[in-house]
N, C-alpha and C positions, 0 to 999 in steps of 0.2 A: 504494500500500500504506500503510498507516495504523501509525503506529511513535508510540511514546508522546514517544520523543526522537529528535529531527529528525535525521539521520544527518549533517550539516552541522554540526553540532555538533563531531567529531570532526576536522574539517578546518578550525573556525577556528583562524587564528595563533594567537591567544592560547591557544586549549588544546593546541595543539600544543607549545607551549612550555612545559608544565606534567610536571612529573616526573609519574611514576605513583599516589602516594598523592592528592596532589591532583587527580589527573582520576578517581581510585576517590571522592573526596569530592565530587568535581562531579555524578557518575553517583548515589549514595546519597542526594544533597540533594536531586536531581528527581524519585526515583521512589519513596522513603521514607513510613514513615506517618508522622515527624517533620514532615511540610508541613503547612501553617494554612489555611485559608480564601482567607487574602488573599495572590493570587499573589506569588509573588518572597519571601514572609515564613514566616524560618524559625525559632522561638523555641526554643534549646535550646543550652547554653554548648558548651564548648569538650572537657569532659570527657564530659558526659553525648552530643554527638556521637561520639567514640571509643567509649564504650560498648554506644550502639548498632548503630555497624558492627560492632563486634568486634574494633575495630583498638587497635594503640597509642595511648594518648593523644599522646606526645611526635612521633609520625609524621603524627598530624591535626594538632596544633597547627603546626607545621610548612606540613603542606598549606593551610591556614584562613590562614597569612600568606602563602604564595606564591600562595594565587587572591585577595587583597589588593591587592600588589604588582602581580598581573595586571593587575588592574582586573574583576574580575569576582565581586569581593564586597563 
């Protein structure tokens, strides 16, 4: 079955160890029109991402330094 994101995703350690606004900011960084051309590159600050989820800025900035700290940004 063809899935945009690999269901494996959800079961690596590191995003398992990730509270929930950050794994909602993992999920909106891959499937967003906020993506570019050149994989992995995502041009859009910290507020203007809150924005576009709809979310708290201070809950994404938050989540933006715990997938950091993961390693997985």
């Amino acid at each position: 079955m063809y899935r945009m994101i690999d269901t494996k995703l959800w079961t690596d350690r590191r995003v398992r160890g990730l509270g929930p606004w950050a794994r909602c900011v993992v999920a909106f960084l891959m499937t967003s029109h906020v993506r570019q051309t050149v994989p992995g590159l995502v041009v859009i600050g910290r507020a203007g991402l809150a924005e576009a989820m709809g979310a708290p800025a201070r809950d994404v900035s938050k989540a933006l330094d715990e997938l950091v700290a993961a390693g997985l940004a």
